[in-house]
MOPAC internal coordinates of N, CA, C and O (Angstrom, degrees):
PM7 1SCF
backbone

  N    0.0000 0     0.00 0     0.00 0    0    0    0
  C    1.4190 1     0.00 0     0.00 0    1    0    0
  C    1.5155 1   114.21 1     0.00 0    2    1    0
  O    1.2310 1   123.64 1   137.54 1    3    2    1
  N    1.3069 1   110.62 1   -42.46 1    3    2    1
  C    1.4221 1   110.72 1   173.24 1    5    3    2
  C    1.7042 1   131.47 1   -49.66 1    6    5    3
  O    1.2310 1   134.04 1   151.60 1    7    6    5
  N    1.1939 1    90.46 1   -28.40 1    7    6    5
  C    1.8328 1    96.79 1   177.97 1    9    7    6
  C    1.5254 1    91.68 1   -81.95 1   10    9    7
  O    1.2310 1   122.07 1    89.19 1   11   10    9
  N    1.1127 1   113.64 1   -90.81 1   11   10    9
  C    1.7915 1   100.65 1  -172.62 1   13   11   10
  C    1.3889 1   113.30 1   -34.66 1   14   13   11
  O    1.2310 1   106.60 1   147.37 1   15   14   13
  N    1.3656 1   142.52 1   -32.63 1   15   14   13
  C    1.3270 1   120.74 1   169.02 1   17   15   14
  C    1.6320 1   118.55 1   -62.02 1   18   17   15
  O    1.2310 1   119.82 1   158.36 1   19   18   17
  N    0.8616 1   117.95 1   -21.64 1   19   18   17
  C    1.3377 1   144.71 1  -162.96 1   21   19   18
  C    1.9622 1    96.19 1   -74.32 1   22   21   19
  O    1.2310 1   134.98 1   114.28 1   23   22   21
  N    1.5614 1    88.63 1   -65.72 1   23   22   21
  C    1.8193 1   102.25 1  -178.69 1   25   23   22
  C    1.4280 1   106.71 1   -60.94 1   26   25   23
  O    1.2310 1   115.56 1   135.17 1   27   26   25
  N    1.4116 1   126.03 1   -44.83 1   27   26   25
  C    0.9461 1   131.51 1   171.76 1   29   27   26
  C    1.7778 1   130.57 1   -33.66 1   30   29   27
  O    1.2310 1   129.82 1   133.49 1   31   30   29
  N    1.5647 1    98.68 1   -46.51 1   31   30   29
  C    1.3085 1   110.61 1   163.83 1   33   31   30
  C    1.3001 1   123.24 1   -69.05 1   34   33   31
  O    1.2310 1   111.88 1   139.42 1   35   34   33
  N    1.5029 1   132.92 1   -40.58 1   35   34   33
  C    1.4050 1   142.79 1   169.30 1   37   35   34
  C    1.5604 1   103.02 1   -54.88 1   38   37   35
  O    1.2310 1   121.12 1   138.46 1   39   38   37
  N    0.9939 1   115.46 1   -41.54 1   39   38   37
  C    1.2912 1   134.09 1   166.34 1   41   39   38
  C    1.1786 1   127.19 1    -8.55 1   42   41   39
  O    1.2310 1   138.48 1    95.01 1   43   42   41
  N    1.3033 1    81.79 1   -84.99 1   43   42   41
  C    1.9132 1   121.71 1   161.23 1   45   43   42
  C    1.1573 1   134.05 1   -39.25 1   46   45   43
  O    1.2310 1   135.51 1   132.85 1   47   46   45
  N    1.6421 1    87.58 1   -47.15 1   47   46   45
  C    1.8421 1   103.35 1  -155.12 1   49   47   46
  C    1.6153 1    88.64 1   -97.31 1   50   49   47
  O    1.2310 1   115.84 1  -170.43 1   51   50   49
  N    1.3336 1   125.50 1     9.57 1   51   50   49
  C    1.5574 1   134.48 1  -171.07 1   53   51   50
  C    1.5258 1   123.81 1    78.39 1   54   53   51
  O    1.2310 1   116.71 1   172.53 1   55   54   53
  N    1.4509 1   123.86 1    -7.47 1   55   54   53
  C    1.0049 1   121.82 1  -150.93 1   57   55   54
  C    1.5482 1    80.98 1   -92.52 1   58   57   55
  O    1.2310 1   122.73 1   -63.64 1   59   58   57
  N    1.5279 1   112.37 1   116.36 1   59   58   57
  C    1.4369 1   108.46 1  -167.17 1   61   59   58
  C    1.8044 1    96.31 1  -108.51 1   62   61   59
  O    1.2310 1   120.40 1   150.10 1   63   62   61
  N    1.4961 1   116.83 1   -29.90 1   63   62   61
  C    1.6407 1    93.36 1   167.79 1   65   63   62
  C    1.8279 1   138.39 1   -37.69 1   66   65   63
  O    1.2310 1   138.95 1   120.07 1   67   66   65
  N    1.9068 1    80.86 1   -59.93 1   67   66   65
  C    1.7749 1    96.18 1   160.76 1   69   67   66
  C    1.2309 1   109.83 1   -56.72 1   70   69   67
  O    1.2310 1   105.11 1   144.88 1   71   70   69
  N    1.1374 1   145.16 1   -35.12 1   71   70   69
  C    1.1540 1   141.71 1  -170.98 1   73   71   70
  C    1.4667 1   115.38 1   -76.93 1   74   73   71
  O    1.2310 1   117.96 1   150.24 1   75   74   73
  N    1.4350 1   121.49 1   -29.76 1   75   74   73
  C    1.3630 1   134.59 1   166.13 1   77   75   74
  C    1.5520 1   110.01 1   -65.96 1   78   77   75
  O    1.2310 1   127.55 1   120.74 1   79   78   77
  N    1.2911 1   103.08 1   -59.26 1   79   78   77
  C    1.5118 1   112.71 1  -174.88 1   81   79   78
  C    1.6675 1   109.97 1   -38.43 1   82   81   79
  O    1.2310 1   123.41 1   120.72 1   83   82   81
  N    1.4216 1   111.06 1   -59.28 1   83   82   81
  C    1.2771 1   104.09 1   175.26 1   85   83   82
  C    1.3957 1   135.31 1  -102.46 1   86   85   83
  O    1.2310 1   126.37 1  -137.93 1   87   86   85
  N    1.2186 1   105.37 1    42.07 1   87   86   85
  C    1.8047 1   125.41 1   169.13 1   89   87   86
  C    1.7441 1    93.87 1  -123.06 1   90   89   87
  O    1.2310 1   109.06 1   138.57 1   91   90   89
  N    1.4405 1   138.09 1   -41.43 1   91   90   89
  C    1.0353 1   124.02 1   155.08 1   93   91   90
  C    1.8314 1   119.95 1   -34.26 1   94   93   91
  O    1.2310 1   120.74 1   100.47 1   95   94   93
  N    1.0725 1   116.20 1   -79.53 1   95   94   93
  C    1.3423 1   140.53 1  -167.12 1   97   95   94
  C    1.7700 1   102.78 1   -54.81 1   98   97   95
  O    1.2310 1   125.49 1   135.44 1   99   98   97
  N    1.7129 1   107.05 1   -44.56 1   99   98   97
  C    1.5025 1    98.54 1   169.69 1  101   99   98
  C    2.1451 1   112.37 1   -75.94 1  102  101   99
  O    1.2310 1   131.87 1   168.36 1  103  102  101
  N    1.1871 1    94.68 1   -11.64 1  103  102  101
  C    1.6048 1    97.50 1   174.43 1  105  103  102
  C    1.3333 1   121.74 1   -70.48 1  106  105  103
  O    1.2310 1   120.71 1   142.80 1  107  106  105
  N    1.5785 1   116.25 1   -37.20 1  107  106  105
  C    1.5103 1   122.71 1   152.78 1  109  107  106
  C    1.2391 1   111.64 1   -35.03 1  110  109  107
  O    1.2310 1   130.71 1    98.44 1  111  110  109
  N    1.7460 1    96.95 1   -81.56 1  111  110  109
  C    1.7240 1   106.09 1  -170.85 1  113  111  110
  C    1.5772 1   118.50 1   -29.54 1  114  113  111
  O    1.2310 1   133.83 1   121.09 1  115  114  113
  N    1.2645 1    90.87 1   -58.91 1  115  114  113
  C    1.4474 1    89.40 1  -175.98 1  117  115  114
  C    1.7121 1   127.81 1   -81.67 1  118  117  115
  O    1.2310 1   121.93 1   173.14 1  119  118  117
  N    1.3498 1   113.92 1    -6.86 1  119  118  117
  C    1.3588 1   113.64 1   162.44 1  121  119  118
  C    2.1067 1   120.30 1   -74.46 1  122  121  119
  O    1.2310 1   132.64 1   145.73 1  123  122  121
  N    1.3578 1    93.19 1   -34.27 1  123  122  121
  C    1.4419 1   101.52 1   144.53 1  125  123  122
  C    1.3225 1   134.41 1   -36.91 1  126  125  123
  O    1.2310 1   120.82 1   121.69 1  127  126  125
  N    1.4423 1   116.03 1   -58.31 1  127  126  125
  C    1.3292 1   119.85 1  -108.42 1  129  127  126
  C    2.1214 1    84.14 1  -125.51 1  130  129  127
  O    1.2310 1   132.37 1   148.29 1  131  130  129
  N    1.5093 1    93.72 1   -31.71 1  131  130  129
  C    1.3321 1    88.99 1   178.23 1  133  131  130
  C    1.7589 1    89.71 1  -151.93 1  134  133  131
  O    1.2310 1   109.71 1  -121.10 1  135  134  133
  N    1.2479 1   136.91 1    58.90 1  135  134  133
  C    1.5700 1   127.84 1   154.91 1  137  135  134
  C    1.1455 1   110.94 1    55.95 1  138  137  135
  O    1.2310 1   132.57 1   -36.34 1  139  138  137
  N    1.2963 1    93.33 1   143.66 1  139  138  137
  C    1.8643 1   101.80 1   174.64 1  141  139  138
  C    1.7088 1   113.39 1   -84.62 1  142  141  139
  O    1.2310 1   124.14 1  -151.70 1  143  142  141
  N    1.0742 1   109.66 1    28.30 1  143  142  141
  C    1.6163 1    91.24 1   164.01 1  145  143  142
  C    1.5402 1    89.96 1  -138.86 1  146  145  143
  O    1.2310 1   122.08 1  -133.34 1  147  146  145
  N    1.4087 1   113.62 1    46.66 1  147  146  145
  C    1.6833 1   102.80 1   159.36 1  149  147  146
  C    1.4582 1   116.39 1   -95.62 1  150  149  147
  O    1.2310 1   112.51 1    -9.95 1  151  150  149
  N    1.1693 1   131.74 1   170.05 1  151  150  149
  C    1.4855 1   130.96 1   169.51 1  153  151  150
  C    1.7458 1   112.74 1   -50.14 1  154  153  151
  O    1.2310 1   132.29 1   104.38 1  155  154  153
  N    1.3472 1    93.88 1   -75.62 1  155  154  153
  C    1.7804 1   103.55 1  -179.83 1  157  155  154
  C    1.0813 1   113.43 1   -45.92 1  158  157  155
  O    1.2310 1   110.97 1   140.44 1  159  158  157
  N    1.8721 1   134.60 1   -39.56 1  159  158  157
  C    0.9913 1   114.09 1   172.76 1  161  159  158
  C    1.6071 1   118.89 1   -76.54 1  162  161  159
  O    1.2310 1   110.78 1   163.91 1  163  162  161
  N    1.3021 1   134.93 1   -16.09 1  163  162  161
  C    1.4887 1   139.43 1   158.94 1  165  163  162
  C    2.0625 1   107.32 1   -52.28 1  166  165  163
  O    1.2310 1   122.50 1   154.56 1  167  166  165
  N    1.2593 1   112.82 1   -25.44 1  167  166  165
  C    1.1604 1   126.01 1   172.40 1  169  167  166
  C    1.5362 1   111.52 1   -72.48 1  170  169  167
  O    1.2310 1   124.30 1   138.90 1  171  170  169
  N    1.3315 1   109.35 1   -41.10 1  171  170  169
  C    1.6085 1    91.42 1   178.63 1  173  171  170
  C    1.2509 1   107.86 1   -96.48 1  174  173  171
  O    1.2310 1   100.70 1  -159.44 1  175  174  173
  N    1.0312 1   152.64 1    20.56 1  175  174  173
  C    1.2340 1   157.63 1   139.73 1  177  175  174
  C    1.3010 1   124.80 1   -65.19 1  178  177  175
  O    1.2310 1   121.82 1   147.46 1  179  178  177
  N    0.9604 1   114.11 1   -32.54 1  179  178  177
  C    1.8807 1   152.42 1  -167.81 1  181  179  178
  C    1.8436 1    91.96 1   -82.57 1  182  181  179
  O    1.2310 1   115.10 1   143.68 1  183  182  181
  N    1.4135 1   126.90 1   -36.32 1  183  182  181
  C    0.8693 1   132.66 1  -146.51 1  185  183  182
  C    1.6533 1    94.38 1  -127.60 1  186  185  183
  O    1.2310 1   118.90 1   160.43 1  187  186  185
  N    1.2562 1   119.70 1   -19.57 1  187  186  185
  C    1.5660 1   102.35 1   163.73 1  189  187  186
  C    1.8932 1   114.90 1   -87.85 1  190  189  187
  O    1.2310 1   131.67 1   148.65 1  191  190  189
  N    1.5524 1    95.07 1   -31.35 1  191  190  189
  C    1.4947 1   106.31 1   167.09 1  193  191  190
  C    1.8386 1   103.48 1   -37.29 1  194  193  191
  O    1.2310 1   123.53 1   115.27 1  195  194  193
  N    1.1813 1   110.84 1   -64.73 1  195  194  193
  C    1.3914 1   114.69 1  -166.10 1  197  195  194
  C    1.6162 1   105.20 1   -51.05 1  198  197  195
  O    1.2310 1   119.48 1   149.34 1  199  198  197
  N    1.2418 1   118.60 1   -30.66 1  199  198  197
  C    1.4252 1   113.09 1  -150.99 1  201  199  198
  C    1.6821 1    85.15 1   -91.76 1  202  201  199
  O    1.2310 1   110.75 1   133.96 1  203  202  201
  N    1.2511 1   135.01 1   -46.04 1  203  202  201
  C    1.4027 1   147.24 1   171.67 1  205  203  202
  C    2.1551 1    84.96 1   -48.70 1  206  205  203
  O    1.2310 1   103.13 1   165.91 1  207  206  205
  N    0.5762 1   148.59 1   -14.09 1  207  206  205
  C    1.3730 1   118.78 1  -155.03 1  209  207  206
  C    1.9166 1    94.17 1  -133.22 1  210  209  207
  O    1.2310 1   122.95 1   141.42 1  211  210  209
  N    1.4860 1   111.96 1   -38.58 1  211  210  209
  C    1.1550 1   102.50 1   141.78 1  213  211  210
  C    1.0902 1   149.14 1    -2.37 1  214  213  211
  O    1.2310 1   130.16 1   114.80 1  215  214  213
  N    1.4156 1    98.01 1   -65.20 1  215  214  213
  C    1.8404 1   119.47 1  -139.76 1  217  215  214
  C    1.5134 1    99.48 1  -130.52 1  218  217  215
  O    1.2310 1   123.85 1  -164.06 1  219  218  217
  N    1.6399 1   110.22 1    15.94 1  219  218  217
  C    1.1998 1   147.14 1   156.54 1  221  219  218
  C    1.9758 1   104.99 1    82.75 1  222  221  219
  O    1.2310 1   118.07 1  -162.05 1  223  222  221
  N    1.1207 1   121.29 1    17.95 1  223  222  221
  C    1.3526 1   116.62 1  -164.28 1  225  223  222
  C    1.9275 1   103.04 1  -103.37 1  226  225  223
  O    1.2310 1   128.24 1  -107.84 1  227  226  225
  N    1.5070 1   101.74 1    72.16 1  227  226  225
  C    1.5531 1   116.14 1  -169.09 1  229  227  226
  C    1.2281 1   109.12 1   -69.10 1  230  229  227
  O    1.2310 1   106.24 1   174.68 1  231  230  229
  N    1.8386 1   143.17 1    -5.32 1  231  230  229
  C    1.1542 1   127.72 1  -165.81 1  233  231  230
  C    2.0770 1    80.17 1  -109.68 1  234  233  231
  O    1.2310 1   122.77 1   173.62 1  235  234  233
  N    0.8966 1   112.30 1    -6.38 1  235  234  233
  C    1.4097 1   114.08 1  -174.81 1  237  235  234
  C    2.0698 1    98.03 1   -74.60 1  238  237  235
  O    1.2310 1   135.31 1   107.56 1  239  238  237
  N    1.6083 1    87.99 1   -72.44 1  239  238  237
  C    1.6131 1   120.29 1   176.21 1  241  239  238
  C    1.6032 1    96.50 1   -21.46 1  242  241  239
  O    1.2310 1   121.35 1   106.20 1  243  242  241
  N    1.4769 1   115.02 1   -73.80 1  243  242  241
  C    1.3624 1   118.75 1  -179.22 1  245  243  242
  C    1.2118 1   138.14 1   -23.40 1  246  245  243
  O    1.2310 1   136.57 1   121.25 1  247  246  245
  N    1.9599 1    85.52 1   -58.75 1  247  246  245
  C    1.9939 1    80.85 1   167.48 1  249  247  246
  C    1.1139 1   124.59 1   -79.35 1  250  249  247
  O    1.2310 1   114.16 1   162.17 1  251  250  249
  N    1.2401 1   128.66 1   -17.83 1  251  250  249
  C    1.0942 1   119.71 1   167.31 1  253  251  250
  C    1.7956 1   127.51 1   -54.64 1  254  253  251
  O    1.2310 1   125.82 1   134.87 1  255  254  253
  N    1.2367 1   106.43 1   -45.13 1  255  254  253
  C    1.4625 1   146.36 1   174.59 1  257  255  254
  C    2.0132 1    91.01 1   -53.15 1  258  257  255
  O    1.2310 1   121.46 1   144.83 1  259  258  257
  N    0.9772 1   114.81 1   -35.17 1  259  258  257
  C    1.3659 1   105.04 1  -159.86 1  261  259  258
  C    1.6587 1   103.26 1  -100.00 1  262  261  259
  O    1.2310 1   138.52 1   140.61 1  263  262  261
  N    1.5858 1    81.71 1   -39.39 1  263  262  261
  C    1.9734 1    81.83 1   163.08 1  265  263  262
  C    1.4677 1   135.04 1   -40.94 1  266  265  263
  O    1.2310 1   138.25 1   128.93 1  267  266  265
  N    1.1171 1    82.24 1   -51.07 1  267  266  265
  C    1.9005 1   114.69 1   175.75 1  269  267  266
  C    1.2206 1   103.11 1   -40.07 1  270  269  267
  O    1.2310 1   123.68 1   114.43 1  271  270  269
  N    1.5405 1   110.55 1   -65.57 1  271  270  269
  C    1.5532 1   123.10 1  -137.74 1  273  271  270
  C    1.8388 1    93.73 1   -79.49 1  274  273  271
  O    1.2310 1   125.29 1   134.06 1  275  274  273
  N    1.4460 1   107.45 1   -45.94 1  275  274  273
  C    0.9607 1   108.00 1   171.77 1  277  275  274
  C    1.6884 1   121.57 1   -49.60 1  278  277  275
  O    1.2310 1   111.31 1   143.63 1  279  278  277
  N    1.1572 1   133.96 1   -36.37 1  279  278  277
  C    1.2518 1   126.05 1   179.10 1  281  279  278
  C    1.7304 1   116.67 1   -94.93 1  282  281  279
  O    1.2310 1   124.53 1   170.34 1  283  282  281
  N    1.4793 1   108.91 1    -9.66 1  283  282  281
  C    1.5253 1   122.86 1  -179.04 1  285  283  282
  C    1.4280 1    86.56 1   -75.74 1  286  285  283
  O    1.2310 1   113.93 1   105.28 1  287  286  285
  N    1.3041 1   129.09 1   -74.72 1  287  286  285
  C    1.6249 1   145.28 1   179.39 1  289  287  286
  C    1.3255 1    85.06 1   -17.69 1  290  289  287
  O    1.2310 1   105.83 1    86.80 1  291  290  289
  N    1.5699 1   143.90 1   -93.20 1  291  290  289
  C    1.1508 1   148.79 1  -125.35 1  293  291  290
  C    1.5755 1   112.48 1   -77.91 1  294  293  291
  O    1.2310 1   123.13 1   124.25 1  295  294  293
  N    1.8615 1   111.61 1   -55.75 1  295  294  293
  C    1.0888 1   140.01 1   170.36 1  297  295  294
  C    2.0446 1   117.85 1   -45.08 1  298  297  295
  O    1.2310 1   139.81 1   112.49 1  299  298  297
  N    1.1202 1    79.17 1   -67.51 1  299  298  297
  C    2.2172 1   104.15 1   179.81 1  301  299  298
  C    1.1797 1   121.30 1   -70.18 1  302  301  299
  O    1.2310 1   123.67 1   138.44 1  303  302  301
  N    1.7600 1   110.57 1   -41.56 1  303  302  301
  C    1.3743 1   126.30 1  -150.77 1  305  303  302
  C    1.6024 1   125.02 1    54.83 1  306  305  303
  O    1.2310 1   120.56 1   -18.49 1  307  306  305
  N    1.4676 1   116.53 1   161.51 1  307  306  305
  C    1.4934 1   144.78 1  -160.22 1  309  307  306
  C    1.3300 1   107.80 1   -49.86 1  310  309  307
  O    1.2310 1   119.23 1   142.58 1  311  310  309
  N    1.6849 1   119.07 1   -37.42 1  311  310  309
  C    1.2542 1   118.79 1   179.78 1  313  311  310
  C    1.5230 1   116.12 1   -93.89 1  314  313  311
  O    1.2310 1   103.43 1  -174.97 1  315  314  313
  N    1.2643 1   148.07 1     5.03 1  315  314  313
  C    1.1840 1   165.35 1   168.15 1  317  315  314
  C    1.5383 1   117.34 1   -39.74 1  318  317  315
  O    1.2310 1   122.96 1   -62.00 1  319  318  317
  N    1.0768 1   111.93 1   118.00 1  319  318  317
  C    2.2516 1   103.54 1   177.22 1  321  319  318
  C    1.2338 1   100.53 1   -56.99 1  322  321  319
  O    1.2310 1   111.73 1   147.41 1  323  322  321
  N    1.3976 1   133.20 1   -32.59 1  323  322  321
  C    1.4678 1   120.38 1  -141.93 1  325  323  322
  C    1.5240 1    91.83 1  -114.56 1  326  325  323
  O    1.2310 1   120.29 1  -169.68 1  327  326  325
  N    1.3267 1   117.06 1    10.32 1  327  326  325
  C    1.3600 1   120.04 1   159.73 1  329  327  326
  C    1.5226 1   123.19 1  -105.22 1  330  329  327
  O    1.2310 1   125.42 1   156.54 1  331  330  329
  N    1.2310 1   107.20 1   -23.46 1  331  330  329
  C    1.7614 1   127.12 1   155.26 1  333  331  330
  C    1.6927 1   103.06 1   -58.44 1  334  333  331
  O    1.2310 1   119.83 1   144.27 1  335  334  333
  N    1.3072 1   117.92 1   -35.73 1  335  334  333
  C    0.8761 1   111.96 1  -173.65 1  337  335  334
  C    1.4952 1   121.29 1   -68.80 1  338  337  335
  O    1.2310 1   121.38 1   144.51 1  339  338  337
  N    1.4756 1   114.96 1   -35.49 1  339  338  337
  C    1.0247 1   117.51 1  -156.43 1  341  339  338
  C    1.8161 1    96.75 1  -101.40 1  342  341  339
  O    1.2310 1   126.59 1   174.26 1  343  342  341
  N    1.6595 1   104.93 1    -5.74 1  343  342  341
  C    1.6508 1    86.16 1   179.06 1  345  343  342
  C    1.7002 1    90.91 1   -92.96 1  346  345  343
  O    1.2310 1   107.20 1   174.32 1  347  346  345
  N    1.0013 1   141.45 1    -5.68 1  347  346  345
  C    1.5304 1   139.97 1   155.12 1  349  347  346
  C    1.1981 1   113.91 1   -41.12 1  350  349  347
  O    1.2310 1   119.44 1   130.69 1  351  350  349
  N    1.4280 1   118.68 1   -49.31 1  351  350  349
  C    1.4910 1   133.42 1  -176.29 1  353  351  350
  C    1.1438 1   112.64 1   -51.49 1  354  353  351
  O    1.2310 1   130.57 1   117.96 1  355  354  353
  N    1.6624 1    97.22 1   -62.04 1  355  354  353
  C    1.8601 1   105.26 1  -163.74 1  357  355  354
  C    1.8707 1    91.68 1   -69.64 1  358  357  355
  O    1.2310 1   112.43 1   136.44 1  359  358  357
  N    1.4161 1   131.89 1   -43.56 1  359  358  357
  C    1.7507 1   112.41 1  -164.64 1  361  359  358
  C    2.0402 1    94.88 1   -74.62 1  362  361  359
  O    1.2310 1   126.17 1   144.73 1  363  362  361
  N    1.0290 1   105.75 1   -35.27 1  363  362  361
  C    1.8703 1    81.88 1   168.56 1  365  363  362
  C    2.0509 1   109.45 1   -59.66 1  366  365  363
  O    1.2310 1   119.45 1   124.59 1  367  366  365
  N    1.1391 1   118.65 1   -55.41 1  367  366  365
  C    1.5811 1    97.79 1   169.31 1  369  367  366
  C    1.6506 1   139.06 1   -55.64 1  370  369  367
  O    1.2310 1   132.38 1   158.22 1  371  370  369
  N    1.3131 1    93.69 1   -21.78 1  371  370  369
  C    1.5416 1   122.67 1   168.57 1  373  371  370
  C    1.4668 1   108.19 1   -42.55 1  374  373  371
  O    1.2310 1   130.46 1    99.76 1  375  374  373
  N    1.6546 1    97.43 1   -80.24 1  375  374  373
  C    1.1995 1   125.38 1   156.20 1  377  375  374
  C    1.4887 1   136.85 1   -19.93 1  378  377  375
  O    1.2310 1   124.17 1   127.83 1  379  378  377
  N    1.0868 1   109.60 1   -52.17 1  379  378  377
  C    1.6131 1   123.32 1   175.71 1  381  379  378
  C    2.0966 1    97.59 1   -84.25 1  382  381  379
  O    1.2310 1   135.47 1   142.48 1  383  382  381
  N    0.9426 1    87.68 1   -37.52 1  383  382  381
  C    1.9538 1    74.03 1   179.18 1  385  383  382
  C    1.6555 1    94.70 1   -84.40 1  386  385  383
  O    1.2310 1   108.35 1  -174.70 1  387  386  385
  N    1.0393 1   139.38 1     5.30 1  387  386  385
  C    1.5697 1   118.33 1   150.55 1  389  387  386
  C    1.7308 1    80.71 1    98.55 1  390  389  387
  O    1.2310 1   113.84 1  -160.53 1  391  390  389
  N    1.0968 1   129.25 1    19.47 1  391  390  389
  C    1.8094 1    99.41 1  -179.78 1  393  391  390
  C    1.7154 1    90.36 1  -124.53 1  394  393  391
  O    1.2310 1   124.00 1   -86.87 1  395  394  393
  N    1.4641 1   109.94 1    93.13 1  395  394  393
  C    1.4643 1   122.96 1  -155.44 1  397  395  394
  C    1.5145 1    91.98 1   -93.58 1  398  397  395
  O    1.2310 1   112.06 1   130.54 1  399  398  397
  N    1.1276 1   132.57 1   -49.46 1  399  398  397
  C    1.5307 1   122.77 1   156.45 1  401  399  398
  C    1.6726 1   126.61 1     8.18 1  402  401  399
  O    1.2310 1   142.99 1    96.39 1  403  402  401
  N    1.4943 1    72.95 1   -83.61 1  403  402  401
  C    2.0932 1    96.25 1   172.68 1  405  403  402
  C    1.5918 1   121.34 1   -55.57 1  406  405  403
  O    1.2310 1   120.03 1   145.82 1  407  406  405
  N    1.0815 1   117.55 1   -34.18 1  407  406  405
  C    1.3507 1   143.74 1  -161.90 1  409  407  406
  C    1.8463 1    98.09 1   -93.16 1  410  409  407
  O    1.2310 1   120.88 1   135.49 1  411  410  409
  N    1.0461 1   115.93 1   -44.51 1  411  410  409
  C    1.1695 1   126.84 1   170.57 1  413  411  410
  C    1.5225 1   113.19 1   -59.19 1  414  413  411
  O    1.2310 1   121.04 1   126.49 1  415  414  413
  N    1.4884 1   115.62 1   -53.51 1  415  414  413
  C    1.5466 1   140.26 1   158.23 1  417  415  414
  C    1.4975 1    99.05 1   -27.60 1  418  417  415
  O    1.2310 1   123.49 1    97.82 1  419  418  417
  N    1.3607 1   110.92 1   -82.18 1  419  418  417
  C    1.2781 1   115.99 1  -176.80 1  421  419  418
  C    1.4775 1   134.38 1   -60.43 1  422  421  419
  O    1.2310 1   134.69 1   166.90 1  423  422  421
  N    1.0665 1    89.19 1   -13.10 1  423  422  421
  C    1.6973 1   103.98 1   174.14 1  425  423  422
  C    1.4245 1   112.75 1   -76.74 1  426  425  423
  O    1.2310 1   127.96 1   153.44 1  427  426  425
  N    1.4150 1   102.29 1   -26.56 1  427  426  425
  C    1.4210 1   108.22 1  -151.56 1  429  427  426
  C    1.9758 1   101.83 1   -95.83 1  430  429  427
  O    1.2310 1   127.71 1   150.80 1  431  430  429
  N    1.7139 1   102.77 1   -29.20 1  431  430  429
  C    1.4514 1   118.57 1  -176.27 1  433  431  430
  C    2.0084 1    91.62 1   -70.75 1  434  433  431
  O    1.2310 1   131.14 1   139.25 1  435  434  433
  N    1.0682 1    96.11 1   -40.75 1  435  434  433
  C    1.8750 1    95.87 1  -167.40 1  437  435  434
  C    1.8675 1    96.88 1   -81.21 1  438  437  435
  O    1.2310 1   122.19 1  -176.57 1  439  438  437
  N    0.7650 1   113.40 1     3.43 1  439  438  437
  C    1.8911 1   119.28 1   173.21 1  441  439  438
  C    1.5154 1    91.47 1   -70.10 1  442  441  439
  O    1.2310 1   122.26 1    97.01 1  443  442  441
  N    1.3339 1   113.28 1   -82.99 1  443  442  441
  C    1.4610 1   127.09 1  -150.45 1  445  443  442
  C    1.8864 1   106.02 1   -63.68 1  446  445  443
  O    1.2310 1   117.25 1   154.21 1  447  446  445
  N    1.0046 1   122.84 1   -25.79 1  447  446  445
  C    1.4158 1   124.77 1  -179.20 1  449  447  446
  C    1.3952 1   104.88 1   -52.90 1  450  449  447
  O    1.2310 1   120.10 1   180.00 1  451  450  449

């Protein structure tokens, strides 16, 4: 928790390299530490997406964003807030790359939850 709290603050304060650095490094740990199809680790992924999307780099944001969703989907299930959440994520990146379609899609799946 400490490294992502850590990124979290760089985060904030914009400094999105530092802020990468240690959402990377806690993304190891925790792909280690507890598998990639756990929740928390779909969380730090969820959380480098942001910093990629931030710091305006949306085809980056995405995959990350898609990683997520993919293991939130499996982990949380379809009706989940924090899976609404994350199809919010991907149609705001949608969105910013101009493919408003998809984004619309996703807007529309995170409506009904």
């Amino acid at each position: 928790g400490t490294l992502n709290n850590i990124g979290l603050v760089y985060k904030d304060n914009g400094e999105f390299t530092k802020a990468l650095d240690y959402y990377l490094r806690c993304e190891a740990i925790r792909k280690t530490s507890l598998g990639e199809s756990h929740p928390t680790y779909a969380g730090t992924l969820n959380n480098i997406g942001l910093v990629y999307k931030d710091n305006g780099e949306f085809t980056k944001a995405l995959d990350y964003y898609l990683r997520c969703e993919a293991i939130r989907k499996t982990s949380l299930g379809e009706s989940h807030p924090t899976y609404a959440g994350t199809l919010n994520n991907i149609g705001i990146v949608c969105s910013h790359l101009g493919e408003y379609t998809k984004a619309l899609n996703y807007y529309l799946r995170c409506e009904v939850i």
